[in-house]
Structure formats: C-alpha cells, structure tokens
C-alpha positions, 0 to 999 in steps of 0.5 A: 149452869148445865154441861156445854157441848162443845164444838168437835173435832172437824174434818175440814177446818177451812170454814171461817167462824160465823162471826167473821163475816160482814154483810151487804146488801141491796134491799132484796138479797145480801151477800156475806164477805169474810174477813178472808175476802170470800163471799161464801153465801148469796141468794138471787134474786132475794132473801129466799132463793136458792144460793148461788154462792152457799160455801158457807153450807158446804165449803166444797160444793157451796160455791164461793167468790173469793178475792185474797193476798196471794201469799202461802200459809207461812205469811205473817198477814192480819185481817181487819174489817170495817164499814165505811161510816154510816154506811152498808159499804164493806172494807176488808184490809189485808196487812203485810210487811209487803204492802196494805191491800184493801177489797172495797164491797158494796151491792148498789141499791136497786131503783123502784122499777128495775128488773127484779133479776138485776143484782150488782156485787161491785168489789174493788181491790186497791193497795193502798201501800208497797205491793202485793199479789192477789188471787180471784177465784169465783166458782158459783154453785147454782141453786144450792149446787144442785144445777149444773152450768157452762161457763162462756170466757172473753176478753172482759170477763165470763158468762156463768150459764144455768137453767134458771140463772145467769152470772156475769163477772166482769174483770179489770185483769184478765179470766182463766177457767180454773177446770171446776166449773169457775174462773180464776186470776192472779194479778199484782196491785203496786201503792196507788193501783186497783182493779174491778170487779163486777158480778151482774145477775140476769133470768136470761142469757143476755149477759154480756160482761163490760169492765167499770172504768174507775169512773164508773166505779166511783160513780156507783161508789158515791151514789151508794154511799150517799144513799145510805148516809142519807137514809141514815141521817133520819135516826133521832137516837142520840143517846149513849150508844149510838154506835151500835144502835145506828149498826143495828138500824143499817142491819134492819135496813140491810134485811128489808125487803124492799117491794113488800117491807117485810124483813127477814129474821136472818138473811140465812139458813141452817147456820147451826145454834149446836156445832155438829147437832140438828138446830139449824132453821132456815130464817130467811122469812118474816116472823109475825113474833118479831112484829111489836119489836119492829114496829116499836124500834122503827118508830122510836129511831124515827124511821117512819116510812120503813115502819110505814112498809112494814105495817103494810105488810102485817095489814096484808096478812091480816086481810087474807086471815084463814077460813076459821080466822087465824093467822099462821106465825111466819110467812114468806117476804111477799106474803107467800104461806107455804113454807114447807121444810126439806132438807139438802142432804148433799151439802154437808152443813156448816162444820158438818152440822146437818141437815141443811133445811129449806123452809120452815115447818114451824109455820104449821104450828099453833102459836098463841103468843103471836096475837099478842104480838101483832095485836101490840105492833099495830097498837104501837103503830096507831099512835103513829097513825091511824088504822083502818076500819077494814083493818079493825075489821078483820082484827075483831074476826081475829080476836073472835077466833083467839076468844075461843082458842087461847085455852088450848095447848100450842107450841108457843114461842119457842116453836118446839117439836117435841109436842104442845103445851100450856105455855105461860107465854102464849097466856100472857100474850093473848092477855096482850091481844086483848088488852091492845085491842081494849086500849085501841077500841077506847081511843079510836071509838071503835065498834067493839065487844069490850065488855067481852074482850075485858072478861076474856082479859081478866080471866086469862090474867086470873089464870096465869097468876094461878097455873102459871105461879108455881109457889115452890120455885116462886117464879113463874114457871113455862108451862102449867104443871111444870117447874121449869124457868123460860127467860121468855118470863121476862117479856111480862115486863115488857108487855105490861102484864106485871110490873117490874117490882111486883114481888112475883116478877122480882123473885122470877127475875132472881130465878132467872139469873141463877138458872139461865143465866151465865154472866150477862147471857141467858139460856132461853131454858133448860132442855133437861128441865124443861118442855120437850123441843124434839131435839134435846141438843144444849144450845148457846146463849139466846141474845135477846134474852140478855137484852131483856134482861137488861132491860127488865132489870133497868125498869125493875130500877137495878140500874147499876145491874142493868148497865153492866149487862148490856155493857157486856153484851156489846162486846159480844157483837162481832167486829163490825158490830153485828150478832147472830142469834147465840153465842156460845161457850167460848164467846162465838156466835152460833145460829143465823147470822145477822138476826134481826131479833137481837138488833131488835132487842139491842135497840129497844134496850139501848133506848130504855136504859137512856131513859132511865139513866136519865130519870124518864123512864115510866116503869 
C-alpha cells in the first residue's frame, strides 16, 4: 500500500487520543468525557454552536471540566469506561491500590417544551472501595474562547458569566477560583461516600446554583436510565451482533436532533483525518448523503418514528428546493443553507492540526450523487408509508433539474477541492435517482414521465458501463479518462446498479482489495492515483468503506471472506464500542468523532451478513 505519514512529534503531549473518549448526550448537544475524567468538548445549546468547553481543540485555551484522582504521575492508576447496559449513561473507573473511584455522567433528556438554553451535565463521584483524593477543575471557554467572562462564587457553587451565555455548577464540596478564569476543589471520598455535581446552562444571568441532594440525583439517575432503556427496547435486531448494533442505535440517538430529527454526521468539528495536516471539517450538520443509510438502518431496527422525524425533515428540504430545482448536499440540523466555512486561527487544533474550521464550504458544491441518495431513502421510506403528493411534486421538479444536469462534472462524494470531474459515482447514483423514482411512480400510480425517466436511466447506465469501465485495470475506475480505483465503487452493489457476480463487479472488487485495501480497511482512494482533493495529504482508512466491503462481499457469496472482515472491523471500535471516521496506521481513530456514517454502515453490514449466513439474503 502507498507511504503512511505518520503522526509527528508534538509539543504539547497532554491531548487524550480520540479514541478514549465516550459521549453523552441530551437529543440537542452532547459532551465527550475522556477516560481521564475530562469533559473537553461541549457546544450549547446544540450541536453547532460555539463550544463552551473545546479543550479538545486547544488544550490550553479550549476549556475543560475535568474530574480526576488527585494523584502525581508516578501512581500506578488504570482507567476503564463503560456504559450502563442499554443506556447513553457513562462510567469512568479510577483503579488504584488505594481505592476504586468511579465518575457516573449523564445529560438528562429534555422534555417537548423545555427551554431550549436549559441543558444539565450531572456527574457523579463515588468510591466504591478504600479511599481516594479528587481534584475538579472546571474552566469553561466561552464561544470556542474568544468571549471573555466573570465568574460569581457562593457557597453552593459559582456562576460562569458571558455575553451570550451562562454556566452554573453546582457543588456538593466546596469552589475555589483557580486565577484563570475557573474554579477548582480538592475533596477526599471514603468506600460508600459521593459527591455531586451539577453544570446548568441558561441565555440569561438568572443563574443560581443548588446542590442535588442524592435524592435528587437518583431521581434524574432513574428517569434517564429508564428513558434510554425504554427507547432501546424498540430494537428487533437479534441477530449475532447485537452488541455492537444496539451501540450504534444509541450512538444515532445520541446525534438526533430532537425538534427537527436531523442527525448529525459527527457531533464535532475539525478532529483531524492526518495528525499535523488540513483534513479537519466541521461535521456538525446533516449530509443528505447519509440519507438512504438512515432511512434504511432506522426502519429495519424497528425505530419507526425516529425514521418518521428524520423523513420529516428530507420532506423540508425537498419543499424549499432552489429557484432552478436543486438541493444543496448539507444543510444545517434546523434546515438553515448557510454553512459558510472560517477558520479560528487562535486555537491551535487537535495535536497542532490546523485550521480549526467552522461551517462547511462543501455546501456550495455540485454533488450529483446526492439525488441518488434522497431519492433511495424516500423509496425506502414509502414502503414504510406512503408520501405525498406535495412531495412527489417537488421530487418531479427535482428529477426534472437532475434530467438536465447529470451529464455535468461535480465534485461528487468525496466533496474534493481540487476541481470537478466526471465521477462514476455521481453517474450511478443519478441512475439511482431515476430508477426509485420508476419504481415509486409504478407502485403508487403516480402521475410521472416514465417513459422520460426510463431513457434517461438506460442512457446513464449505457454511459457508465462504457466510460465508467476502463478495459485495462478491468475495474471500474473514479473518474472518466482515468485509471484510478475509488472504494466508493462498491456502493453499485448496494444500490442495485450491478449485481454482486457480475463479472465486471468482481474483478472491481479483486481491484479493490489489492489496491485500497490494508487488511480489513479500505482507503477510499488513492491521493497519488487518483482526482485531485486540494489537499494531496494520505489519510487513515475510511470506515465505512470497510463496512461495504463486507457486505459487498457477503452478497457477492464470499461469506467466509465477508465474516472475518467485519469480525476485524469490530475490534477497531473504541472501548465502548463507538468509531470515528478513519483509523490509522497504528489502530487509532483519526477524524470526527462519533460518526454517524460507520454506525450507519455497521448496521446496515450487521444485518445483511445475518441474512446470509442464514440463507435469506436476496443478492
């Protein structure tokens, strides 16, 4: 495989890998807790606001909230995280020869109705053997700290003062102001003994902190416990992993938005794909790309209304199409179209990867392949329940635009900066487009152009098989004229566009794994070989490429080669079971973190290799 950069030497060693962290959540924001006890990235009131804690972007002027065993290097300590069972409830275990500490973390979930600026971080300290010393240290940085605040001390916690927010903590052990702007305590916890804490967000300054009583805290405790547990208990998947599938379900929960249902493609930003290089994005919106995999994997879990929402909002996008008919490939979690990209040149970036980016340029662009994949989740989605005609409506206008476009060069799925070309994808999926589209007229009996729509299909399908084929490499290829492989080759299958054992396919497939793949990851392409991204930068392995791998090669009937694939994938989670979107060479995860895409692609995996391990999988 091609030349790995590998991560250099840094000058501030004290950021945690990306993988050692959990996340919870409230179904507008989410926090990451590290196994170290810290909570170093949190936006409020939502997914894409500005961060009030953003240590994870720059461990020195990001912010944190962090609760630990106050021990010095030299203790012999080990750290382990879990989740409750079924639940998006977070524990942290501190080991030492001197006692067991545990931090319980949870965001209780907002009720319909709530103020959208109220958000609750409840932590919990408890030894649960011998005894051991804690520090707390809770030092927010207000909109990705460029905003200044005061802070207001009492005898029950402080006041965290900004223009445009306010943090409240609440303590059971008494606050001191650390001299940078935070507030610190060192407290001692015996077998049995806990403490509480409380952070509490508002809009204004009406802030006023009160202590949980334990009470109080197994209150909220239970309730959230029971709200997860009970959400969870929807999920029909039985099958051999379902482990890892019911993970992923409570990780797609995790990044729904509640008031609209969109769900983010990571809860982060500009977590980098290269340590040290530019391929850091902010993923903090909704990619209508991801849309067939939600639709799909939320149906077949059996979590109707959440793939209700979620249609909802595609339904929104589709009635408020541009002028000219055509959609824009992201947008933000309440519909918003202006994602325009800067960067915060004064944070430093996770282990000195730079720029730090906010929003998402990638909006402005052509992407052809994105009609494909509305127009496959909303065909997925009408055996579920019927659309309707206003929808259908505004799809013809859709379909009428794609009809005059899908000849044109884009920047297809890959969103590369480095100039548009004919991408093969882009081709197949607007074969997609038009083929849901056939499929749901004919069942439906809507009014539609069919005979139009079935032209348009077979010359698209013509076209691929004859520019998108190159004889010499016999594979399909990335784009016309080139000879390049793209893993996203393997999606043909997927779609339906070929079939598993089409000759053509399996000798793609043969390229695939000698060329992208490293084991059981798969690069997405070549940056040497292949179209131009604008950054030239090698990258970790794409996760869900490896996922369509397996899968690809379970329908193909290879099960044997399909198995230990995914088998290997799933040693590549984290500890809790939870994937960014690379990993790199050494087995760490690398880009936005957790990323609904590969949840996406594991489910969807775990469920079709069932199938065909146990004889019913259609191919």
């Amino acid at each position: 495989m091609q030349e790995q950069i590998l991560p250099r030497q840094l000058k501030n060693k004290t950021y945690q890998p990306i993988e050692d962290y959990g996340v919870i959540g409230d179904l507008h924001t989410v926090a990451l807790v590290g196994k170290n006890g810290a909570i170093d990235w949190c936006c409020i009131p939502r997914f894409d606001a500005p961060s009030v804690f953003g240590a994870l972007l720059d461990v020195n002027k990001g912010g944190t909230f962090r609760i630990s065993p106050a021990f010095d290097e030299t203790t012999s300590m080990g750290r382990k995280q879990m989740y409750l069972p079924e639940t998006n409830i977070l524990i942290t275990r501190f080991l030492t020869a001197d006692g067991v500490g545990e931090i319980t973390d949870f965001m209780p979930i907002k009720q319909a109705g709530s103020k959208v600026l109220q958000h609750h971080i409840i932590r919990e300290v408890k030894v649960v053997r011998g005894s051991l010393p804690f520090e707390m240290v809770c030092t927010p940085a207000f909109n990705y700290g460029r905003d200044e605040h005061t802070l207001s001390l009492s005898n029950h916690g402080v006041v965290f003062h900004s223009k445009s927010l306010s943090l409240g903590l609440a303590a059971t052990v008494p606050l001191e102001e650390d001299g940078q702007g935070g507030v610190k305590a060192k407290f001692t916890l015996h077998n049995n003994q806990s403490a509480y804490f409380v952070l509490e967000s508002a809009q204004d300054h009406d802030l006023e902190p009160k202590p949980l009583s334990q009470r109080q805290y197994e209150a909220a405790f239970h309730e959230t416990k029971d709200y997860w547990q009970r959400w969870l208990s929807q999920c029909q998947y039985q099958g051999r992993w379902r482990e890892m599938v019911q993970r992923s379900a409570l990780v797609l929960k995790l990044l729904t938005y509640a008031p609209t249902g969109a769900i983010v493609a990571a809860p982060t930003t500009s977590l980098p794909e290269t340590i040290g290089g530019q391929r850091n994005w902010d993923y903090r919106y909704t990619w209508l790309r991801d849309a067939a995999f939600t639709i799909y994997s939320l149906l077949i879990l059996g979590f109707y209304q959440e793939a209700e929402a979620f249609m909802g909002w595609l339904d929104a996008r589709c009635h408020e199409l541009k002028d000219n008919g055509s959609l824009q490939p992201m947008y933000t979690i309440d519909g918003g179209h202006d994602l325009s990209e800067f960067s915060l040149d004064h944070l430093e970036g996770y282990r000195q990867s730079a720029p730090v980016r906010i929003g998402n340029g990638a909006y402005k662009q052509k992407q052809l392949d994105i009609y494909g994949e509305l127009m496959d989740s909303i065909y997925i989605f009408d055996r579920h329940q019927d659309i309707s005609y206003d929808l259908w409506h505004n799809l013809r206008r859709l379909l009428n635009w794609l009809g005059e476009h899908w000849q044109e060069p884009d920047e297809g799925i890959w969103e590369v900066r480095g100039g548009q070309q004919h991408f093969v994808h882009s081709r197949v999926m607007s074969w997609v487009a038009f083929d849901r589209a056939i499929r749901i007229a004919r069942h439906r009996g809507l009014p539609a152009p069919i005979t139009e729509w079935t032209n348009i299909s077979a010359q698209i399908y013509e076209e691929v098989m004859e520019q998108g084929w190159d004889e010499k490499t016999k594979s399909f290829i990335q784009y016309y004229g080139s000879e390049a492989i793209d893993a996203s080759s393997l999606l043909m299958v997927l779609t339906k566009f070929t079939g598993p054992t089409d000759p053509r396919m399996m000798d793609t497939i043969n390229r695939i794994q000698k060329e992208l793949t490293s084991d059981s990851h798969v690069y997405r392409y070549n940056p040497t070989r292949a179209a131009s991204d604008g950054l030239g930068s090698f990258e970790g392995t794409f996760s869900p490429c490896s996922f369509w791998l397996a899968e690809t090669l379970a329908r193909a009937g290879r099960l044997s080669d399909a198995r230990l694939v995914l088998e290997k994938m799933l040693t590549y989670s984290n500890h809790l079971g939870l994937y960014a979107e690379e990993i790199g060479p050494t087995g760490e995860a690398l880009g936005n973190f957790p990323q609904a895409f590969t949840h996406l692609s594991l489910i969807s995996t775990c469920y079709n290799m069932d199938r065909a391990l146990n004889g019913t999988l259609l191919r």
